[in-house]
N, C-alpha and C positions, 0 to 999 in steps of 0.2 A: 039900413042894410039888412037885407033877409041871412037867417041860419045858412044858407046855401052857398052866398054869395063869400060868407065869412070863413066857412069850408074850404071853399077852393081858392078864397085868397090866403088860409093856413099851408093850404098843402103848396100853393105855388111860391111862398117865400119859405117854405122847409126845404123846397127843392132846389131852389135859386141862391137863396142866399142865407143858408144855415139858419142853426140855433140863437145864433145874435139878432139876427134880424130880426127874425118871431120873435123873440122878445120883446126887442122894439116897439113891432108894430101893437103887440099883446098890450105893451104899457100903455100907446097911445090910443089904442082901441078903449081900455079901460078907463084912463085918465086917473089910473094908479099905478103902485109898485108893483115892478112882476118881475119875479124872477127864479131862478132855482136855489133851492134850500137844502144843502147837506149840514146836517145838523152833528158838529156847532158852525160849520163854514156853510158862506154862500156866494152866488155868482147874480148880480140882478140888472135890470134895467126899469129907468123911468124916464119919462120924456123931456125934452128940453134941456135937462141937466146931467150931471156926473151920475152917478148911483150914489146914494149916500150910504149907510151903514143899514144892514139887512134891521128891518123893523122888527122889536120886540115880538110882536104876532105871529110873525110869520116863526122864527123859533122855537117859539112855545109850541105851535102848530105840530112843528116837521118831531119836537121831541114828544109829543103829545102821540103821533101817529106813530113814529118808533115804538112805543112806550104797547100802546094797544095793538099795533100790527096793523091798522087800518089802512084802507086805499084812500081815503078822502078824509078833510074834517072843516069844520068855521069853528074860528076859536076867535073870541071879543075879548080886549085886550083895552088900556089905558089911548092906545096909539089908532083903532080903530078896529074894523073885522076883517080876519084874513080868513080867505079860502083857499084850501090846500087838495092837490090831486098826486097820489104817489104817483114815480115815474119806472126809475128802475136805482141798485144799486146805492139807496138806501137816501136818491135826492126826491125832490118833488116839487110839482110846480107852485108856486104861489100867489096869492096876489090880496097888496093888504091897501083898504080904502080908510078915510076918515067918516067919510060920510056913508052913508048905505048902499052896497053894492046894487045896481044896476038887477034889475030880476033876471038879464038872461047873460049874465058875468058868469053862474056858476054851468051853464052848460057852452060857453064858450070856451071855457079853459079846459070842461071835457072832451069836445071836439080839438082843441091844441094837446092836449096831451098826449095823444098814442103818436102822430107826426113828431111830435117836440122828440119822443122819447126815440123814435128810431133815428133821428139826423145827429142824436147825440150817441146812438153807437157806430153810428158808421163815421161822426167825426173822430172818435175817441179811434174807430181800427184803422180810418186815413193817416191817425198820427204815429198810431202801434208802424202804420210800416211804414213810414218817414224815420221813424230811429231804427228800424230794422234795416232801412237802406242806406241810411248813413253810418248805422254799422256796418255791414258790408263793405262799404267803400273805403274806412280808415282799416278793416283786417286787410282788404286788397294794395290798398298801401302800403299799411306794415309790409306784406309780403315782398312786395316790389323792395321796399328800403332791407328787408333781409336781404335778399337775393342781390342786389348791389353793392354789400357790404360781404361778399361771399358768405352768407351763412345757408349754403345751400340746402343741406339738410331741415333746420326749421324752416325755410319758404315753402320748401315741398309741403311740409305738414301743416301749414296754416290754407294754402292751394288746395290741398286736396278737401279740408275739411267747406272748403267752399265751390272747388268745382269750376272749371274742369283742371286738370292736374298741369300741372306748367311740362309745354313740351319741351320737347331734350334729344337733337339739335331743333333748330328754333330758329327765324329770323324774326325782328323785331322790327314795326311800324309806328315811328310817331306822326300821329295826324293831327294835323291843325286846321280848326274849325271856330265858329261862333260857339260861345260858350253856351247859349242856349238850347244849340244842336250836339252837343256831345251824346245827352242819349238815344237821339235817333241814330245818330252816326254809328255807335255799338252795338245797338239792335242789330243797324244792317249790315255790322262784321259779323255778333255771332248768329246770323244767317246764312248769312257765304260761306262762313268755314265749319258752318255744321256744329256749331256750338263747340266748338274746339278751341278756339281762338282765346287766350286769356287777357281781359281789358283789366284794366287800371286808367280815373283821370289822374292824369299827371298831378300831383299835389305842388308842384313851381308854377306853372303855364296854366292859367284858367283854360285857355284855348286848343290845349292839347290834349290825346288821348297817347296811350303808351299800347300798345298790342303784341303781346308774341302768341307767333303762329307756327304751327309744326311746317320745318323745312320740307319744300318739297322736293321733286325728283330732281336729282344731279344732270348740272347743264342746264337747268330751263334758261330761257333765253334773258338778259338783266335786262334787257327793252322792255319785255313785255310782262305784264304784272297784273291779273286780271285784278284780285283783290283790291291792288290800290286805284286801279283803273276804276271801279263798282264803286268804292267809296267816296274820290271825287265827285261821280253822278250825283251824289245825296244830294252835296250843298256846290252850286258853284263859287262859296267863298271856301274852300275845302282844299286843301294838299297836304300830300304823302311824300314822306323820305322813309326808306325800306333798306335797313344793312343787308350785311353779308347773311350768310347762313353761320350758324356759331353754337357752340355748346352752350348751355345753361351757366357754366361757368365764368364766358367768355360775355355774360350779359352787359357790365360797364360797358366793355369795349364795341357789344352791338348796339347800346344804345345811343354812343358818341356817335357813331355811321349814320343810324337812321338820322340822327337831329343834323349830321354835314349834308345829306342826302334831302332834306328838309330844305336847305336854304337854296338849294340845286332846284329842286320842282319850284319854288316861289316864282322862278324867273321862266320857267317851261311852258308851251301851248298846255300842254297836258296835263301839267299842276301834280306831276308825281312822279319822284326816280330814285333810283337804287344806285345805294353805296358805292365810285366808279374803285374800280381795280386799283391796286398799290400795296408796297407794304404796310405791315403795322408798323408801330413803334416799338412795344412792348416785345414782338415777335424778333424782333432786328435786336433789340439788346438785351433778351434775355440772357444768354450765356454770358456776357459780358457783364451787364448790370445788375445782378440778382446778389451778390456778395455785396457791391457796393450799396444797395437799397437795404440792405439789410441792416448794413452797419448804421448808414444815415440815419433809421428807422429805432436804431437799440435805445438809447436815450428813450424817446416817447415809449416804447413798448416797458421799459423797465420802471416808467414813472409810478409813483404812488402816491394819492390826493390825501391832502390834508385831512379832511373829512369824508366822512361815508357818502356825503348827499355829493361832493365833488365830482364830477367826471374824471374816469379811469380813461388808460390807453383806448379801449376799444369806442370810448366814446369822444377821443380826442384825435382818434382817426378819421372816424365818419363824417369829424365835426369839418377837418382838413379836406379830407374826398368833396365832400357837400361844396363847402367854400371856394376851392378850385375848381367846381363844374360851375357853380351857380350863383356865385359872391355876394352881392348882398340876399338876394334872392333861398340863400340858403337857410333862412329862416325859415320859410313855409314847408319844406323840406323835412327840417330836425323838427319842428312845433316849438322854436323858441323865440326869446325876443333879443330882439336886433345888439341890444347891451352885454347881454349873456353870449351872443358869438362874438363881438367883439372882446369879451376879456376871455374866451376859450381861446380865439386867434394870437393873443397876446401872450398866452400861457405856450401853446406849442411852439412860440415864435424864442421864448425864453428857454425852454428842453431842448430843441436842436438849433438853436443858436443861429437864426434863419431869420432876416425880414420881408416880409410877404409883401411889404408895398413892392419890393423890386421884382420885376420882372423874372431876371434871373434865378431871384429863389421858389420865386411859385413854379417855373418849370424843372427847378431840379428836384423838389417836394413831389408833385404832380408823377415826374418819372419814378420816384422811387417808392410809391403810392402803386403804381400799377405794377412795378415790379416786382415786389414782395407779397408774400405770401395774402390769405384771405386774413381779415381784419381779425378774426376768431382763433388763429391760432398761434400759440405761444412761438415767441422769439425763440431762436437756434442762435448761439453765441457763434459771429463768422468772423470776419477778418476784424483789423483795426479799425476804429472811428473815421467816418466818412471825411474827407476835406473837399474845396472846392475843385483843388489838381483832381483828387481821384476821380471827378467827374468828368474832367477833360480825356483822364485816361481811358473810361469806359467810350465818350466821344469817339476817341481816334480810333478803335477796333473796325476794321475794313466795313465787316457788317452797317454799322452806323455810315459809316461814309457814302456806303453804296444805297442807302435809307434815304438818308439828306439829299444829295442828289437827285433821286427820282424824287422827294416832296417837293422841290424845289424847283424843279425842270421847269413844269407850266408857268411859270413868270417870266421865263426866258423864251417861251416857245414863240412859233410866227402866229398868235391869235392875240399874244399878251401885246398890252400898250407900251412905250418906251421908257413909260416913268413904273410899267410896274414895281419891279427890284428896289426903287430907292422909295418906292413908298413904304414898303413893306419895311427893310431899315431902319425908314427914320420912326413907324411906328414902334419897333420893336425896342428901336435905343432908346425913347422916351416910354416906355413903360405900356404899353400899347393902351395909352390917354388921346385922345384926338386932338383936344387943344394945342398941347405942346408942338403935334406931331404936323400938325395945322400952320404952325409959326414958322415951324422949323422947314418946311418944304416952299412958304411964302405963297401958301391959297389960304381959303376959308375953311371955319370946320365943316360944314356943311361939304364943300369940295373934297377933302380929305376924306369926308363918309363915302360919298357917290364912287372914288376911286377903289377906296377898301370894299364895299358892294359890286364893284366888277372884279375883283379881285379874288372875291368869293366865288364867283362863276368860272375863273380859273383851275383856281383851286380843287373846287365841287368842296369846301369846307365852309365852316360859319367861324366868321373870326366875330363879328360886332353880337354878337347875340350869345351869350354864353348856355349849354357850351361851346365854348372860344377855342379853335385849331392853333392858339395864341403861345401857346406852351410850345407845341411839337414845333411851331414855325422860329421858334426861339434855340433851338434844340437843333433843330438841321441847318438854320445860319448858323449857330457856334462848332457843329460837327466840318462843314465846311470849311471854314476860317484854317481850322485844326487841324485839318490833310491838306490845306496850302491851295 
């Protein structure tokens, strides 16, 4: 093979297939060791086998050339002659034979050298911005996990120090796509909205993106929606659920709408809809329920952990918020392991004296979670210790009544099937498990899923897919029951 030939088969595996490869091919070309030498460590390749331990020669070599500052050196050694050509950064290429280098070895590893030396800085700044964007991504998280836990103030400052500043009002779009499209998908949100648009991937949902997008003009029409309309185009495995408009404050509660609005588009031509009209929860029992969430809440907020490294109230909040949107799943979430939320779950389940397998205690938790205050601000000593009555009391306040009712209406309406109402029942009295709920109606689980999936389309809620409309529907049957 001509110098020429050897040329351009360097430069086209620097170009195709990195610094490993030339090496590779370097060692096989030579029918010796070759590889790079930072002295005392090194990285090498030889053909056929592992790499074994960088040869004496080549060491001596790379400390030899440190030593004099040289670009090049052959240093003969017990193990054979190595030839050495500096690279950059204090490595250099090497290549150690037993028997007599080859006469045109040492101008082939001069020809490999300048190629070797630039695919190894541009591999080293492909990786510089792989940690630089996987930074990004976990500060953009963080900020999302502040701002869901009200710590509005620091999310602002973590947002802005990255750009562009979280709007305020704001409506919120979770999109759900192939995970391998997510970043084209955010490319072509912050297109649309003019670099405006604040992305975050969901850290639960490989497949989802989180987006708020500054509210636009009051009254646009909830049909038409260009941006999620533009989005779907990307991918046709792609749909969009789009809340309300909401304050920056109000973010939990836009982000529950866009993810009900989510399982609404699943089933649409159009693959994307907005949050349909109704009350909130939160909004229907504030005046009623904020004394009692408070109280239910005082225990957890006054706890204090055995040890430092324990988690405090505020981290036994987020840990309860987390696990009631996203239950087992709340792991990826906090960044812990599965063991570690089950003994926080069992700790808050011992401070408010509460069992989370039941149904009814996760949605009384849940209500009194969105009721009280932001996660960051100290308890205010309110009425007496929460009981299970004083939740029925909050319940009967007209307000809830007239909540319930309207959640509740579309299972009664002339679109819903006749077994709606008693499906929804018998999931809610068996803990909304499908199995049980499956036995208890006398279909299959699989039939029990397909009914709660049209059910969902009623509703315009996501009951199987957490987050679960599984609380509030537990919440407006028992406000029901309660005003007779």
């Amino acid at each position: 093979m001509s110098r020429s030939d050897d040329i351009l088969k360097i430069h086209r595996l620097a170009h195709t297939g990195g610094s490993a490869v030339l090496l590779e091919w370097l060692a096989a070309r030579l029918d010796a060791w070759t590889g790079l030498v930072d002295h005392p460590r090194a990285l090498g390749a030889e053909p056929a086998v592992p790499p074994p331990a960088v040869p004496e020669a080549a060491l001596l070599g790379a400390a030899e050339m440190s030593a004099r500052g040289a670009r090049s050196a052959v240093v003969q050694s017990g193990e054979g002659a190595a030839l050495l050509f500096a690279l950059h950064d204090g490595r250099a290429l090497a290549c150690v034979r037993e028997r007599p280098h080859h006469p045109d070895a040492a101008t082939l590893l001069a020809d490999a050298a300048v190629p070797l030396a630039l695919v190894l800085r541009a591999e080293e700044a492909a990786r510089r911005e792989e940690r630089a964007g996987l930074a990004e991504a976990r500060a953009r998280e963080a900020a999302l996990h502040l701002l869901m836990n009200g710590r509005i103030s620091t999310a602002h400052q973590v947002a802005e120090a990255l750009g562009p500043a979280l709007p305020d009002p704001m409506r919120m779009y979770v999109v759900e796509c192939p995970a391998g499209q997510r970043g084209e998908v955010a490319r072509r949100c912050a297109e649309l909205t003019g670099g405006r648009a604040w992305i975050v991937h969901c850290p639960v949902y490989v497949r989802h993106l989180i987006v708020l997008v500054p509210a636009g003009p009051a009254g646009a029409a909830a049909d038409h929606d260009p941006l999620a309309g533009a989005l779907v185009d990307v991918t046709r495995h792609c749909a969009v659920g789009v809340s309300g408009e909401a304050a920056l404050r109000e973010a939990p509660a836009a982000y529950g709408q866009a993810f009900h609005a989510l399982a609404v588009a699943r089933g649409r031509g159009e693959r994307h809809a907005r949050f349909g009209p109704g009350p909130e929860l939160a909004l229907a029992a504030h005046e009623a329920g904020t004394g009692w969430a408070g109280a239910l809440l005082a225990p957890l907020d006054a706890y204090e952990p055995r040890r430092a490294q324990d988690p405090g109230p505020q981290e036994l909040r987020a840990t309860a918020h987390a696990w009631l949107e996203f239950t087992s799943h709340a792991t990826r979430l906090l960044k812990i392991h599965r063991n570690t939320l089950a003994t926080r779950l069992r700790l808050i389940e011992a401070v408010l004296g509460l069992d989370l397998a039941r149904l009814a205690d996760q949605a009384t938790l849940s209500l009194a979670l969105r009721l009280a205050r932001g996660a960051g601000d100290p308890y205010v000593p309110g009425p007496a210790p929460a009981t299970e009555a004083d939740l029925d009391e909050v319940l009967r306040d007209p307000r809830l009544t007239d909540w319930a009712r309207g959640h509740l209406r579309p299972l009664t309406g002339p679109e819903a099937p006749p077994e709606a109402r008693a499906t929804v029942r018998a999931w809610l009295d068996h803990d909304a498990r499908l199995a049980p709920t499956a036995a208890a109606l006398g279909i299959s689980v699989p039939g029990a899923r397909k009914r709660l999936t049209r059910i969902e389309a009623l509703l315009e809620r996501s009951l199987l897919q957490s987050p679960s409309a599984r609380h509030d529907l537990w919440l407006a049957h028992r406000a029901e029951e309660l005003a007779g």
